[in-house]
C-alpha positions in Angstrom: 1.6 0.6 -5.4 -1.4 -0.1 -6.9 -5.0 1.0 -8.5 -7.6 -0.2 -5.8 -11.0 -0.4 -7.6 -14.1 0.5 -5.8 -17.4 -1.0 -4.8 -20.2 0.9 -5.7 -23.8 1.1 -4.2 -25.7 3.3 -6.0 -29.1 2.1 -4.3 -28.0 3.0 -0.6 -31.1 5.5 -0.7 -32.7 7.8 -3.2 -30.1 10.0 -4.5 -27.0 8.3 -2.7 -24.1 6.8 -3.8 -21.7 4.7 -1.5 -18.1 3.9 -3.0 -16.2 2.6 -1.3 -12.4 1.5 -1.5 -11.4 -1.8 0.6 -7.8 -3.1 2.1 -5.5 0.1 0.9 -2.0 -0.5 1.5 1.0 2.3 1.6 1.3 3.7 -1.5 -2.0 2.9 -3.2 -4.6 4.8 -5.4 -8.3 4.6 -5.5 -9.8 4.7 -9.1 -11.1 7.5 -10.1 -15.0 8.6 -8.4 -16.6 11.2 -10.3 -19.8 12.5 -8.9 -19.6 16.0 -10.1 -23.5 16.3 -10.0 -23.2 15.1 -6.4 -23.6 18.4 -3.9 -23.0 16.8 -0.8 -19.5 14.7 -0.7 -18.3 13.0 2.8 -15.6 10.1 3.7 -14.4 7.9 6.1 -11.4 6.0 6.8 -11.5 3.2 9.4 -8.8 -0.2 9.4 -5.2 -0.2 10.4 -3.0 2.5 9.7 0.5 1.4 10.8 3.1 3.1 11.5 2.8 6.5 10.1 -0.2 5.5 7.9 -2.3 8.6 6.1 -5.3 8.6 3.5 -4.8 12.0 1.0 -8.1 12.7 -0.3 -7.5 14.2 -3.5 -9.6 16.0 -6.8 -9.1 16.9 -10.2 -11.1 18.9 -12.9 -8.9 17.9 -15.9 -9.1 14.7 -17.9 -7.8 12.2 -15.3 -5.2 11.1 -18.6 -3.3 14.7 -17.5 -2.5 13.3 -13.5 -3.5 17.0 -12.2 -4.3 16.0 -8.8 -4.5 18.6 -5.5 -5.1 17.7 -2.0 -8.9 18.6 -0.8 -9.9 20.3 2.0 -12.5 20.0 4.7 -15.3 22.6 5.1 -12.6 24.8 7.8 -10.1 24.7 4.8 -7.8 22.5 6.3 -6.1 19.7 4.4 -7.4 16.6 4.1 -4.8 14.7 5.0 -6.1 11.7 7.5 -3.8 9.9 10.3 -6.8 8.7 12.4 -10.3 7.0 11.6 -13.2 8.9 11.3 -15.2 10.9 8.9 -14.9 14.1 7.2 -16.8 16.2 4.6 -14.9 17.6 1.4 -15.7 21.2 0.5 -14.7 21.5 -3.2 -16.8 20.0 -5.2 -14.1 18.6 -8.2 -15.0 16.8 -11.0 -13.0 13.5 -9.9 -11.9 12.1 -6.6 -9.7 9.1 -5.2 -8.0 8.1 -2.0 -4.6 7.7 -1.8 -2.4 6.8 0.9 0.4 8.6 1.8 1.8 7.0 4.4 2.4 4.0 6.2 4.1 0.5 6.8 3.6 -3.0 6.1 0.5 -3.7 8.3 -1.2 -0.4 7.0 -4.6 -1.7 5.5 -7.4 0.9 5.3 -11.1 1.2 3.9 -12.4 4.7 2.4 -16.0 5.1 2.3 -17.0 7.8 0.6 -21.0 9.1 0.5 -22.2 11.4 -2.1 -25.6 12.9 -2.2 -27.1 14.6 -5.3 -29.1 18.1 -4.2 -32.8 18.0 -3.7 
């Protein structure tokens, strides 16, 4: 398990921010996003998933020294919990976020992208 640190591109257009989380094997965690200031938040997940491979998007709204972490939902309130690539948009709107994966085997390797736009 480890801490994947992100890329960030914070000049993708005028009031977007790409991060984005490269080569995540079973059992790793993104560092910490926080774009609380961001309205809009959307992900996706493309690479190999392996056997049984799954990207848990997760939030928090305590310090990220207390490890309060819940899994965050799409906009039909569903879990998002993530077995296939493809995007998705994230309805709460937490003060941190990170990828973590959840699942998978040796040849799992995956990249989150994650897009967040501030409100015009």
């Amino acid at each position: 398990m480890a801490t994947i640190l992100p890329v960030i591109d914070q000049l993708v257009a005028p009031g977007i921010v790409r991060t984005v989380w490269s080569n995540m094997a079973n059992g790793d965690i993104g560092a910490i996003s926080d774009y609380p200031g961001f309205a809009d938040r959307n992900f996706q997940v493309s690479g190999t998933f392996g056997a049984g491979g799954e990207v848990t998007m997760q939030g928090s709204n305590e310090p990220p020294a207390n490890d309060k972490w819940f899994t965050l939902s799409n906009m039909a309130d569903s879990a998002l919990v993530v077995t296939t690539a493809g995007g998705k948009m994230i309805q709460e709107n937490t003060l941190y976020i990170r990828p973590k994966i959840t699942g998978g085997d040796g040849t799992t390797s995956l990249t989150i992208t994650l897009i967040a736009r501030k409100p015009r």
